[in-house]
C-alpha positions in Angstrom: -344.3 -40.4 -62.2 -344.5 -36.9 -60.0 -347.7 -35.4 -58.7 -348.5 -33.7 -61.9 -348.3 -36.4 -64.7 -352.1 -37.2 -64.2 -353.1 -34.0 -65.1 -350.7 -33.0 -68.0 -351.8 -36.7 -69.5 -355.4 -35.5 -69.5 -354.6 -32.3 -70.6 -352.5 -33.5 -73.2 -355.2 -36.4 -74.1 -358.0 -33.3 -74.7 -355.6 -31.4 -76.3 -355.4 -34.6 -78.7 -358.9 -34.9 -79.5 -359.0 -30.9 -80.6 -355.4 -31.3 -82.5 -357.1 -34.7 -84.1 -360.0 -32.4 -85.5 -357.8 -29.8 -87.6 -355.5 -33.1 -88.6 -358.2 -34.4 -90.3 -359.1 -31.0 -91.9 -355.1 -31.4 -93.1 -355.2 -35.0 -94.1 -357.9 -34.2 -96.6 -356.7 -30.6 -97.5 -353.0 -30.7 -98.3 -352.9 -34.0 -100.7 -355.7 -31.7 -102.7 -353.5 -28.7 -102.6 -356.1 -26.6 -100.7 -355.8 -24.2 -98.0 -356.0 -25.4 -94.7 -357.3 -22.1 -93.4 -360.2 -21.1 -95.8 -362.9 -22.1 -96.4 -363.9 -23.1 -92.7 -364.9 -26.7 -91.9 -367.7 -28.1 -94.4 -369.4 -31.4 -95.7 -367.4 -32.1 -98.9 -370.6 -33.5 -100.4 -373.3 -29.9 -100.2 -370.5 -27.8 -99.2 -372.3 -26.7 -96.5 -370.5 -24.9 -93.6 -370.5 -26.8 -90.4 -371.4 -25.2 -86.9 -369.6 -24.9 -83.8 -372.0 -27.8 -82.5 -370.7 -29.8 -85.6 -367.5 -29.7 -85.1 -367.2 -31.4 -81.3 -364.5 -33.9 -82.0 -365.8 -37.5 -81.9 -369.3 -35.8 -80.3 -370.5 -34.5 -83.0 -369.5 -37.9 -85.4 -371.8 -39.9 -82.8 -375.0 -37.2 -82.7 -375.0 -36.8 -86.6 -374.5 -41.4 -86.7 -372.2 -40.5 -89.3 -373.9 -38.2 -91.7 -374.1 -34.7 -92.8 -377.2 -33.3 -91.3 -377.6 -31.2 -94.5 -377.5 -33.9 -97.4 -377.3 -36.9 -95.6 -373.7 -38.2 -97.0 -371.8 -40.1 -94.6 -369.2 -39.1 -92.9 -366.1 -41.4 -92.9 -365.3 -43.2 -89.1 -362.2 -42.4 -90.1 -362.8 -38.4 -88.4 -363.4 -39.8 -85.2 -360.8 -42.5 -85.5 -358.2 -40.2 -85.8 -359.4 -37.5 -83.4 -359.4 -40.4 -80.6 -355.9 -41.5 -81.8 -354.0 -38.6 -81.3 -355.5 -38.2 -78.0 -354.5 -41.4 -76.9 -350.7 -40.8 -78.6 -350.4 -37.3 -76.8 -351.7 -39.0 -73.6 -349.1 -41.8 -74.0 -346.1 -39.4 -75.3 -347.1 -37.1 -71.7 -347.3 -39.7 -69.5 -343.7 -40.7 -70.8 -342.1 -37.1 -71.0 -344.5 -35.2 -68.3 -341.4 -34.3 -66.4 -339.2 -33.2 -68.8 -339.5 -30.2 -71.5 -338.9 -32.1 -75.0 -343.0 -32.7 -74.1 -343.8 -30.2 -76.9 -341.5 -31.0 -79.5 -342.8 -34.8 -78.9 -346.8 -33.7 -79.2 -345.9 -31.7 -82.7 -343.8 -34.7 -83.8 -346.6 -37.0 -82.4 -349.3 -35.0 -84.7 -347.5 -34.3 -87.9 -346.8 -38.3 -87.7 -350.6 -39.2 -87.7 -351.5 -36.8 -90.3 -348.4 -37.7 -92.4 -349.3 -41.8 -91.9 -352.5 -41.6 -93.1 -351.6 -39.1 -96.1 -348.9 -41.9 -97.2 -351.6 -44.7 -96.6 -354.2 -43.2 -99.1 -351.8 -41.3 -101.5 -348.5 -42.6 -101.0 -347.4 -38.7 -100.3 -345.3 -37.5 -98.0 -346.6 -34.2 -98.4 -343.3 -31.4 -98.1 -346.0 -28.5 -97.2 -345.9 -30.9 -93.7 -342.0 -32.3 -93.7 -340.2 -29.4 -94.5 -342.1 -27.2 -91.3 -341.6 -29.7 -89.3 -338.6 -30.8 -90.3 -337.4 -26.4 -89.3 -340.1 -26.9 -86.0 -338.3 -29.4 -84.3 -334.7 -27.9 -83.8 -336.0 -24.8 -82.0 -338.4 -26.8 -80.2 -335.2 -29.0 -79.0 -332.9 -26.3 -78.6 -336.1 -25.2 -76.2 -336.0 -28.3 -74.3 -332.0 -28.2 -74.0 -332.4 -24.7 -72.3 -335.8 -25.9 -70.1 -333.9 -29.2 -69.0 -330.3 -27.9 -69.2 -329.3 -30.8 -71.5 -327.3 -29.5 -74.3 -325.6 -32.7 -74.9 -329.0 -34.2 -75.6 -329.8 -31.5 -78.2 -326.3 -31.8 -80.1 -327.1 -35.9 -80.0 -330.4 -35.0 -81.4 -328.6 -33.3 -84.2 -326.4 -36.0 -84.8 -328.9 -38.7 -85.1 -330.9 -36.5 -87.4 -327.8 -36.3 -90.0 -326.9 -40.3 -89.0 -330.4 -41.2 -90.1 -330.8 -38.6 -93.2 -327.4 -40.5 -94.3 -328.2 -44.2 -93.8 -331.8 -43.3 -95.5 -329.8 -41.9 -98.2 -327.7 -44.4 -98.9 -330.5 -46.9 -99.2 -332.7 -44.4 -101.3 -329.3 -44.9 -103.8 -328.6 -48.5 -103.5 -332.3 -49.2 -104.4 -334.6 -46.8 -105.5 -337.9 -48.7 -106.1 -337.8 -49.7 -102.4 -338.0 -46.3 -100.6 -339.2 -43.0 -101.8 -337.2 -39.6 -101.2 -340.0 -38.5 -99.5 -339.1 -41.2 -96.7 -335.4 -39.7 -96.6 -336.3 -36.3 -96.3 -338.7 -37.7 -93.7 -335.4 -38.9 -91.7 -333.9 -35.6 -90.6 -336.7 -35.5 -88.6 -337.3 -39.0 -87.0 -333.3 -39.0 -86.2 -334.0 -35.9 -84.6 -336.5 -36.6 -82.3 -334.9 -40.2 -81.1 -331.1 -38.7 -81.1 -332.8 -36.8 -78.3 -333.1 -39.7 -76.5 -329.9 -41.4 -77.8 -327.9 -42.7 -80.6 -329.1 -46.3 -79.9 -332.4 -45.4 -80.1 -331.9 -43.7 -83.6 -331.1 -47.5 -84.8 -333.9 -49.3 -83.2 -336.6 -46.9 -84.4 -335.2 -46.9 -88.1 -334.9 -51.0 -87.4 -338.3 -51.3 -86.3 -339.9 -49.5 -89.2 -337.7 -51.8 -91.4 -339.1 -55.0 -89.7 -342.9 -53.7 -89.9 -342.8 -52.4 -93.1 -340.8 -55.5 -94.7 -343.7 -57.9 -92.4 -346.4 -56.0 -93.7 -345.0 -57.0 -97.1 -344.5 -60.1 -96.9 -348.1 -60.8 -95.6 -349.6 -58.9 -98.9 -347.5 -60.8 -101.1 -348.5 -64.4 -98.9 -351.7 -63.8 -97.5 -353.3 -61.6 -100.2 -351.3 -62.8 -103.1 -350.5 -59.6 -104.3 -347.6 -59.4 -106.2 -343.7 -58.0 -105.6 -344.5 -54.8 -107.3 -347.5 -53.6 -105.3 -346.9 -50.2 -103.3 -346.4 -50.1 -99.4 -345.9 -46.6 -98.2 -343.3 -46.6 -96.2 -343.7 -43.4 -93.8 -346.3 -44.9 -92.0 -344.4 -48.6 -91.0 -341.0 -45.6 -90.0 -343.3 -43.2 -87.9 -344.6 -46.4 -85.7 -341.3 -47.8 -85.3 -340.2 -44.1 -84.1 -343.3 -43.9 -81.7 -342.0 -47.3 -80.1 -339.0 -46.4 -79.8 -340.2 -43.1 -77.9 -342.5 -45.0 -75.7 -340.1 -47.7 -74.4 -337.1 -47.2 -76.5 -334.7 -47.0 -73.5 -336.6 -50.1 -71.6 -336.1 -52.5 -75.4 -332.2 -51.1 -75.5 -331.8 -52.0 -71.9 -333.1 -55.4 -71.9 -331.0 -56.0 -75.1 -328.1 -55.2 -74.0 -328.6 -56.8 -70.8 -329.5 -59.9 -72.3 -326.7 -60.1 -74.8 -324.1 -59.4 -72.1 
């Protein structure tokens, strides 16, 4: 950690909580097909357009305890929830990656992930309006880092995890269908992008770990809540968490398993 990390961890942590605001304008606008730009910000219930007061991420949430000053609906603890979780994900990716320049491409990744999570949770979507841009975003925002860090051979490994993964993703999307939707291979590109950057090993523990969580998670609906085989788990979100592990202390899990298996 250098002199500066403190500060670009609580820049990065505000810049969260602002970035958490317009995610939830997307989570709730793109599964609907609506424009994320107009109308401004409004209570869904009277329609009525929210002021600059209103919109104070988390603030604003705990003044209003929850409800629309206007009609009186309440408003979902899931706004503040997710304002207050990407600040602490871009204060945890920057205190990880303060020193080097792939910061950037790892605080767009780190948003787009949260907003694409909790579209999949409530509409098992994987909305391409989001995938595909960031999907194009990330490989000039690499080939950024690769000039900022002079690291080239990071950048062509980041390319090379992002077709390893799109491939294996592929290949399981056509062995069996019912288990994974494209939408989570098209997701791939992407997430084998953003850990080829660190390395190739850490493309196959983040695609592992999402395995493990998604096929736990299962296993405790079917046991625990008795649901049956055929009930939907969206995928994306059980891949983005293994991919945020693996970005967090990827290189410390690899190390200690390979040292241990030595």
């Amino acid at each position: 950690m250098n002199d500066s990390t403190p500060y670009i961890v609580a820049v990065s942590s505000l810049l969260g909580l602002v970035i958490g605001s317009f995610l939830n304008v997307v989570i709730w606008r793109v599964p609907r097909k609506e424009s994320i730009v107009r109308p401004g910000s409004h209570c869904p219930g009277c329609e009525r357009d929210l002021t600059a007061l209103e919109n104070i991420p988390v603030v604003s949430w705990l003044a209003l305890r929850g409800r629309c000053r206007g009609c009186g609906a309440r408003i979902s603890v899931r706004y503040p929830l997710v304002e207050l979780g990407c600040a602490v994900l871009f204060g945890a990716i920057a205190a990880q990656y303060a020193d080097s320049w792939v910061l950037p491409a790892y605080l767009v990744f780190t948003a787009a992930g949260l907003a694409l999570s909790i579209i999949d949770l409530e509409h098992f979507l994987l909305p391409n309006r989001i995938v595909f841009p960031l999907s194009i975003a990330m490989v000039p925002l690499l080939a950024l880092a690769a000039l900022g860090d002079d690291d080239w051979h990071a950048f062509l490994r980041a390319i090379i995890g992002g077709l390893a993964a799109f491939l294996f993703m592929f290949v399981v999307h056509v062995i069996y269908p019912r288990g994974m939707g494209f939408g989570d291979v098209k997701l791939s590109w992407t997430l084998g992008l953003v850990l080829g950057w660190l390395s190739l090993g850490a493309v196959f523990l983040g695609l592992f770990l999402g395995f493990v969580l998604g096929a736990v998670v299962g296993i405790v609906l079917v046991a625990v809540l008795k649901s049956g085989r055929k009930t939907r788990v969206p995928f994306g979100p059980f891949l983005f968490t293994g991919t945020f592990i693996a970005l967090l202390w990827g290189p410390s899990i690899l190390d200690w398993y390979l040292g241990t298996s030595s």
